[in-house]
LUMDREN-176107 format. One record per atom (N, C-alpha, C, CB): x, y, z. Coordinates in steps of 0.2 Angstrom, whole numbers, padded with zeros to 4 digits, always signed. Glycine has a CB too. Layout:
<rs>
XYZ;...
</rs>
This chain:
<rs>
-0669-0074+0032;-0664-0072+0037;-0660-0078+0038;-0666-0068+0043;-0654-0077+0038;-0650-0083+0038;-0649-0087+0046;-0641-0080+0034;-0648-0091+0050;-0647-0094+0053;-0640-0093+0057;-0649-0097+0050;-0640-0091+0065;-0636-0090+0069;-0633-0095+0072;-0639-0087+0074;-0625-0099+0067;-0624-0104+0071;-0619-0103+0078;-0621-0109+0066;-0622-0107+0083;-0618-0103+0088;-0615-0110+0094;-0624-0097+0093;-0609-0106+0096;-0603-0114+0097;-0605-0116+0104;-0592-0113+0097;-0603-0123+0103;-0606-0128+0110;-0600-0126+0115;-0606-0138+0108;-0602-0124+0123;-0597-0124+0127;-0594-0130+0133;-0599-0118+0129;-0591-0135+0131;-0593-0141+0135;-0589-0138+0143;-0590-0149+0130;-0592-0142+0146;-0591-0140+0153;-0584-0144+0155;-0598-0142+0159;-0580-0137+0157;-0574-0140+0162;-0575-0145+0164;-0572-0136+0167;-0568-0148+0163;-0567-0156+0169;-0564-0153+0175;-0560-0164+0165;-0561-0156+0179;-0560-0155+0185;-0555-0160+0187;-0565-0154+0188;-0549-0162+0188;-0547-0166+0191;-0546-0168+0200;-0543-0165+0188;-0553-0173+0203;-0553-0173+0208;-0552-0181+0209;-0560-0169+0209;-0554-0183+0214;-0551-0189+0219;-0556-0193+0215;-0552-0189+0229;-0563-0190+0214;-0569-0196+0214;-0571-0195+0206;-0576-0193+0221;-0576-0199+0205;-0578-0196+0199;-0584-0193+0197;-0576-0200+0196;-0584-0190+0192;-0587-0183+0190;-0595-0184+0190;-0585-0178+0182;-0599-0185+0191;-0607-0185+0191;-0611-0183+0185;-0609-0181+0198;-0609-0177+0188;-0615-0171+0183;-0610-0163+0187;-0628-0172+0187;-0611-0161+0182;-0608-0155+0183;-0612-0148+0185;-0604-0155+0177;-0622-0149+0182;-0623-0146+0185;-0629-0148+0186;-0621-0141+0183;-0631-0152+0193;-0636-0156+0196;-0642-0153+0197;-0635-0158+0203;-0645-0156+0194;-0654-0152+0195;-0656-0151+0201;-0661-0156+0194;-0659-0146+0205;-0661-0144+0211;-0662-0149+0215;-0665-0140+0211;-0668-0155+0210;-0672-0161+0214;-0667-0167+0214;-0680-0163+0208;-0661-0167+0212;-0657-0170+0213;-0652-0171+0216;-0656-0171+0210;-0649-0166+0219;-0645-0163+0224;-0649-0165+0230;-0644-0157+0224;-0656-0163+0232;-0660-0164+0238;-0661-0170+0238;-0665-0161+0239;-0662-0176+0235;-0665-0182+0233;-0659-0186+0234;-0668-0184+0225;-0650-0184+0234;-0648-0187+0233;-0643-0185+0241;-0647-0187+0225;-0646-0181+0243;-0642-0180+0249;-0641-0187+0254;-0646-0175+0254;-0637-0187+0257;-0636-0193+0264;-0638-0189+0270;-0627-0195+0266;-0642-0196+0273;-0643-0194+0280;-0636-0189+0283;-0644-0201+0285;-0631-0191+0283;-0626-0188+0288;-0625-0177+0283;-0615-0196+0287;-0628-0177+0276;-0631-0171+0277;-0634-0166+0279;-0633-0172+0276;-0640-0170+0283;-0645-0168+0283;-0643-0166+0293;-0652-0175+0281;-0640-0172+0296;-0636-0168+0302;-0630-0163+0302;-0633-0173+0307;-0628-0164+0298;-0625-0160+0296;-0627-0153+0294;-0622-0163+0293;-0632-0151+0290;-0636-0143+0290;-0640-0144+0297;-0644-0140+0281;-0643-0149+0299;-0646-0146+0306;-0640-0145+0311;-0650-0151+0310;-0637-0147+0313;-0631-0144+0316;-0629-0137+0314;-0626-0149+0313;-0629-0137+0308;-0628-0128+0307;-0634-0125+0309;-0626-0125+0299;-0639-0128+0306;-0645-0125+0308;-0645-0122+0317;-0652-0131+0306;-0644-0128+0323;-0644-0127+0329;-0637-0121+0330;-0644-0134+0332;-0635-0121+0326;-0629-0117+0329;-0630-0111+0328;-0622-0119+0327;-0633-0107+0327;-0635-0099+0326;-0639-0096+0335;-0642-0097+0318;-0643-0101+0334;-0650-0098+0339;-0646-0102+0347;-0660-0103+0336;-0642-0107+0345;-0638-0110+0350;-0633-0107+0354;-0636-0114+0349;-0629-0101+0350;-0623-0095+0351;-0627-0091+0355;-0621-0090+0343;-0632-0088+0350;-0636-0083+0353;-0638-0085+0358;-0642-0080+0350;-0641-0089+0360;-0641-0090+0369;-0636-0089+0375;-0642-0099+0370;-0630-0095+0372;-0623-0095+0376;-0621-0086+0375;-0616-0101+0371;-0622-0080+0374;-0620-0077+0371;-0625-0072+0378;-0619-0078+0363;-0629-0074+0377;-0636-0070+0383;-0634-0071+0389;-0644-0073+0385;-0631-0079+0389;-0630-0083+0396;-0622-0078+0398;-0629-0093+0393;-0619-0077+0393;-0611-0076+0396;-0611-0068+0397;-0604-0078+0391;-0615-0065+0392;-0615-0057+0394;-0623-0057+0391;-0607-0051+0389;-0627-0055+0396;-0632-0053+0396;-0634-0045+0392;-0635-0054+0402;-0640-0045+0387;-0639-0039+0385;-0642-0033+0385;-0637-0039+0382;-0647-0035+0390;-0653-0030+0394;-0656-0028+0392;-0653-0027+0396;-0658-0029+0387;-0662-0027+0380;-0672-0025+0383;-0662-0036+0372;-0674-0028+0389;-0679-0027+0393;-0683-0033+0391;-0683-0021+0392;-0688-0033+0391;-0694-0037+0392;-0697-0038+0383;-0699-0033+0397;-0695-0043+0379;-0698-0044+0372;-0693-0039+0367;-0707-0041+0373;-0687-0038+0370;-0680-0036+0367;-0677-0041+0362;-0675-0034+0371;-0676-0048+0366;-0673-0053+0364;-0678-0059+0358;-0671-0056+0371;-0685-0057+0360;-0686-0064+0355;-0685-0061+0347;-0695-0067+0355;-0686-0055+0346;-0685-0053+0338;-0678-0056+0335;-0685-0044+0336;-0673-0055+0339;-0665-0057+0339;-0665-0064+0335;-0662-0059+0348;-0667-0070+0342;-0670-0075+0343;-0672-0077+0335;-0677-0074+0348;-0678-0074+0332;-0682-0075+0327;-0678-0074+0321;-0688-0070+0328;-0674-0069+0321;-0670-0067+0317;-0662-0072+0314;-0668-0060+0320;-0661-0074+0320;-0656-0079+0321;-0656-0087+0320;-0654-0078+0325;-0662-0090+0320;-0666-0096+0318;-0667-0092+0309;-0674-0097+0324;-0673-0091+0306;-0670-0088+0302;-0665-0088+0296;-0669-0086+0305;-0657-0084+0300;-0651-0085+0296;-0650-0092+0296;-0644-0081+0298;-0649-0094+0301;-0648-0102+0306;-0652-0107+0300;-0653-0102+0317;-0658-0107+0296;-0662-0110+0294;-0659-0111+0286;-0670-0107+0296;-0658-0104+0285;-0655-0104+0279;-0647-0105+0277;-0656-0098+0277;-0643-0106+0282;-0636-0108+0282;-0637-0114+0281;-0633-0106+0287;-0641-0119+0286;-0642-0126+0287;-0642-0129+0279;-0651-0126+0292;-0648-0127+0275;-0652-0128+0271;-0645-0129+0267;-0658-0123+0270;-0641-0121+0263;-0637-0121+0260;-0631-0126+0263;-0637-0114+0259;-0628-0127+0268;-0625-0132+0271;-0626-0138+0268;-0627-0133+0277;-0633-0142+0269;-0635-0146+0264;-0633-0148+0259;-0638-0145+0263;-0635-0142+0255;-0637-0143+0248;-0626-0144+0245;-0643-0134+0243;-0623-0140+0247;-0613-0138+0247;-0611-0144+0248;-0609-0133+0255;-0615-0151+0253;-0613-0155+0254;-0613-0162+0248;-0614-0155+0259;-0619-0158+0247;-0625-0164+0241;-0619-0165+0235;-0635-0159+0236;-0622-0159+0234;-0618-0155+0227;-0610-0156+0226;-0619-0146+0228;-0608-0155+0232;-0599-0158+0231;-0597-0166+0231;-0595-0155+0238;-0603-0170+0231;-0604-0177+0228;-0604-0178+0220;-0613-0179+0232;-0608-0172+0219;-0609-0173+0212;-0604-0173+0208;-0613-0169+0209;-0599-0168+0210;-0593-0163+0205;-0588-0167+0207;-0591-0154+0208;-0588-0173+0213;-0583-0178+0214;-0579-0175+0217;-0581-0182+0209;-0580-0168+0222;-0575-0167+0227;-0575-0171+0234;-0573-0159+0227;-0579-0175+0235;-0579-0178+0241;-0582-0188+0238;-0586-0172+0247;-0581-0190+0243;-0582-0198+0242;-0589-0199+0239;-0581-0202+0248;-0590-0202+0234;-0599-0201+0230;-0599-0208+0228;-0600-0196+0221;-0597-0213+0229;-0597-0221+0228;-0605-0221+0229;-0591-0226+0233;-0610-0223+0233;-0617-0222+0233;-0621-0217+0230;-0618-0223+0239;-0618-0210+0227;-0622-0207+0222;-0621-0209+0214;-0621-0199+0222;-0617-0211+0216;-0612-0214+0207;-0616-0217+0205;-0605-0220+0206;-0619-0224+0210;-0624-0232+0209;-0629-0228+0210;-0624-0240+0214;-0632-0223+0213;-0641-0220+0213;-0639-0217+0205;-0644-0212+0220;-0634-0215+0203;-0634-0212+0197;-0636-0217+0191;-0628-0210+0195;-0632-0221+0191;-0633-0226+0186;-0639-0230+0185;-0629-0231+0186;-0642-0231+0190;-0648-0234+0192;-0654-0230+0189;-0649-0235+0199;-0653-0223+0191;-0659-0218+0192;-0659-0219+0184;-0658-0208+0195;-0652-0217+0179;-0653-0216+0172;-0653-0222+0167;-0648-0213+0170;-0651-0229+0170;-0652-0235+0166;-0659-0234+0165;-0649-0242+0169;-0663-0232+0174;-0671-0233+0171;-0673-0228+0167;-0677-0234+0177;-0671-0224+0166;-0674-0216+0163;-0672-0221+0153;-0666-0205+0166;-0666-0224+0155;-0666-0227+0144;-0673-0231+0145;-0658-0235+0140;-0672-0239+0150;-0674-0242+0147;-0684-0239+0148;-0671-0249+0150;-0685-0236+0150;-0693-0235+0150;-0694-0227+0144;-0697-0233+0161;-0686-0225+0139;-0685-0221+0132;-0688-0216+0136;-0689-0223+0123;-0685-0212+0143;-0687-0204+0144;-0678-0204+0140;-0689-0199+0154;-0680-0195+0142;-0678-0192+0142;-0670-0193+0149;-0683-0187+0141;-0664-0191+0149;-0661-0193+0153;-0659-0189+0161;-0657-0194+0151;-0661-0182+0156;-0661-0177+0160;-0668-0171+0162;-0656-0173+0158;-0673-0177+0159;-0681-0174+0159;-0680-0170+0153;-0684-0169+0166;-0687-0168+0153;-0690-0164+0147;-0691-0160+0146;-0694-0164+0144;-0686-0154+0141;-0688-0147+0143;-0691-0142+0137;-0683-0145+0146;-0693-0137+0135;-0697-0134+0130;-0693-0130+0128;-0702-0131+0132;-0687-0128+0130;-0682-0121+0129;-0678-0125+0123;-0676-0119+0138;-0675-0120+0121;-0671-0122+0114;-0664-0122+0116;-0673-0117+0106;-0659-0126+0111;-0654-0131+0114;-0650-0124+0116;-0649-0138+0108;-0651-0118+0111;-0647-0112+0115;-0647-0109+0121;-0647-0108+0112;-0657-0109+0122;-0656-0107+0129;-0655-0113+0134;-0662-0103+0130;-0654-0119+0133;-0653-0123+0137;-0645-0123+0138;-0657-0129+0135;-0642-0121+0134;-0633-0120+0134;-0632-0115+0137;-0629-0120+0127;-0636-0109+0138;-0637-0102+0143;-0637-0105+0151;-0646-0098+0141;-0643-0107+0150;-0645-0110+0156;-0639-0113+0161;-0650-0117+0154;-0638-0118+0157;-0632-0123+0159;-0625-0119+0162;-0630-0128+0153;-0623-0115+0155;-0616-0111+0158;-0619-0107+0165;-0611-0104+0150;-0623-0102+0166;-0625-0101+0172;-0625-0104+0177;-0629-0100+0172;-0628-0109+0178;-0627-0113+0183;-0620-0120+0185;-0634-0117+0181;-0617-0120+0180;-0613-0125+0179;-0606-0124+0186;-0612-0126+0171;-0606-0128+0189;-0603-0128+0195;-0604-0122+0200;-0596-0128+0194;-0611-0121+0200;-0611-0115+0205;-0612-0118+0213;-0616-0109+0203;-0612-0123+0213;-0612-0127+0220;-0606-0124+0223;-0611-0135+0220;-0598-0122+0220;-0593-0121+0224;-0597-0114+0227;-0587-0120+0220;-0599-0110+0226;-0600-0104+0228;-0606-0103+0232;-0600-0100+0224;-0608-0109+0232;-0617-0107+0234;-0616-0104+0242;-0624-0117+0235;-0611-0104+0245;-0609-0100+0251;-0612-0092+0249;-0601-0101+0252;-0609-0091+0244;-0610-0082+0243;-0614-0082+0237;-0603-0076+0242;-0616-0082+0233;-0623-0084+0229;-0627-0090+0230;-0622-0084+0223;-0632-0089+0231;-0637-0097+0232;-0640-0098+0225;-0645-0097+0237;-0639-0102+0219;-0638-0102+0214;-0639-0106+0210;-0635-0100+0214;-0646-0110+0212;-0646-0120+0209;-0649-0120+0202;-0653-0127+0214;-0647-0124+0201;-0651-0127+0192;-0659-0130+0192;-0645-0135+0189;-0662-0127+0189;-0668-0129+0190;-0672-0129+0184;-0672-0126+0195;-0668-0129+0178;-0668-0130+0170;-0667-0137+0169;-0663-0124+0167;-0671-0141+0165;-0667-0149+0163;-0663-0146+0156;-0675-0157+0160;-0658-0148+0156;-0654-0148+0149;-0652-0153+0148;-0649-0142+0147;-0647-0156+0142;-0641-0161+0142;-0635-0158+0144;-0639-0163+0135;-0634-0153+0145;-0627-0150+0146;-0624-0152+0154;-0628-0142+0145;-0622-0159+0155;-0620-0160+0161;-0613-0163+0163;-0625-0163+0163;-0608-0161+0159;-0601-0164+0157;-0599-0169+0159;-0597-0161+0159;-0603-0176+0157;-0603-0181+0158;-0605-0184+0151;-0605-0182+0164;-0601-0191+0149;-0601-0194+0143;-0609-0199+0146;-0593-0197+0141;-0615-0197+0142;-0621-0200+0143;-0620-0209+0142;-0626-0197+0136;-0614-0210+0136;-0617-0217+0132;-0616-0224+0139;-0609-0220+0123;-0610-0221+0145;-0613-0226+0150;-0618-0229+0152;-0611-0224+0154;-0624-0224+0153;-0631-0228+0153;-0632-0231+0147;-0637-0223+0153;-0634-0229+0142;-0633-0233+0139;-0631-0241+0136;-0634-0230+0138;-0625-0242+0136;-0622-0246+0138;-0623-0252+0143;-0618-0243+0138;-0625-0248+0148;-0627-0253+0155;-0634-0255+0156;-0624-0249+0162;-0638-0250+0152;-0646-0252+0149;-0643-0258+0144;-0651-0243+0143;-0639-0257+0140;-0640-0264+0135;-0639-0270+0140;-0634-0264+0129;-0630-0270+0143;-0630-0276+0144;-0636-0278+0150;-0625-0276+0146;-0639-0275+0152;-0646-0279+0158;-0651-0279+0154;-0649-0274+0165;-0653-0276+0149;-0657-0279+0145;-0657-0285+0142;-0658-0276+0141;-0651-0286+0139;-0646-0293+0136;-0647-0297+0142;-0635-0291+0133;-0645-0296+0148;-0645-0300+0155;-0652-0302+0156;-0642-0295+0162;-0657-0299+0154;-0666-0301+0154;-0666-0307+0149;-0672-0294+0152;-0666-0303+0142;-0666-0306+0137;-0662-0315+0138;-0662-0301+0131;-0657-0316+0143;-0655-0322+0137;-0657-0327+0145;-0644-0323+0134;-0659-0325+0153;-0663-0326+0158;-0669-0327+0155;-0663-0321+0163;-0672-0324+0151;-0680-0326+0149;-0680-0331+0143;-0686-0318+0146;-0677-0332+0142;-0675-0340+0138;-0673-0345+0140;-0671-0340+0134;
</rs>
């Protein structure tokens, strides 16, 4: 049986302020690569559900009786926990795609992948799936950070498919290697 050749889909560019990262960030890299101001930033949302619901008891009580209100409470921490989280991750992630300022994920980038040449991994880890289902993978996931508001929807597949030209690492693996090499002489 003859062989299914099937066409590469390269991922939209985007013309934004900053520049493009990875187009569709591994789960563990989005969280790894968050900023503190992040991380107050989903707690802040996080406090603000269960913090309403209070002010909200406080201004019009709602006489629910005795053990009416904690389920509420429970319920609303909760959403509050998961809004936070996804908060987070909208902010991470919009670093990546270069719609917000990413100058310190750029250099964790270059760094994380100069060491991924020079010790010959893989750039985007190792994965078992074959390059079609990893091109599946990828169009599924690929910029779904914009929407993680109404689907929650991360990448948790390694593929190559990350709409960024790789040979930069590479390149900057050489010259710091070349920078050891002619320092150790």
């Amino acid at each position: 049986m003859a062989e299914v050749k099937r066409a590469y889909v390269p991922a939209k560019t985007l013309n934004t302020d900053f520049p493009l990262i990875d187009s569709d960030p591994h789960f563990k890299r989005v969280i790894k690569y968050a900023r503190p101001s992040d991380y107050a930033a989903g707690a802040a949302m996080t406090a603000l559900g269960p913090g309403l619901m209070l002010l909200w008891e406080q201004i019009a009580p709602s006489h629910v009786g005795r053990g009416g209100f904690a389920p509420i409470m429970r319920l609303s921490v909760a959403i509050s926990v998961t809004a936070g989280f996804l908060y987070l991750c909208e902010r991470s992630t919009g670093r990546f795609y270069g719609f917000r300022e990413n100058k310190r994920e750029v250099d964790m980038d270059m760094r994380e992948m100069v060491e991924k040449v020079k010790k010959g991994e893989p750039l985007y880890g190792k994965t078992t799936l074959s390059p079609y289902m990893q091109g599946v993978a990828s169009r599924n996931s690929r910029y779904s950070g914009v929407f993680l508001h109404v689907i929650p929807w991360f990448n948790i597949v390694n593929h190559e498919q990350h709409g960024v030209d790789t040979a930069k690492y590479y390149q900057q693996a050489e010259r710091e290697l070349d920078a050891e090499r002619t320092r150790g002489t």
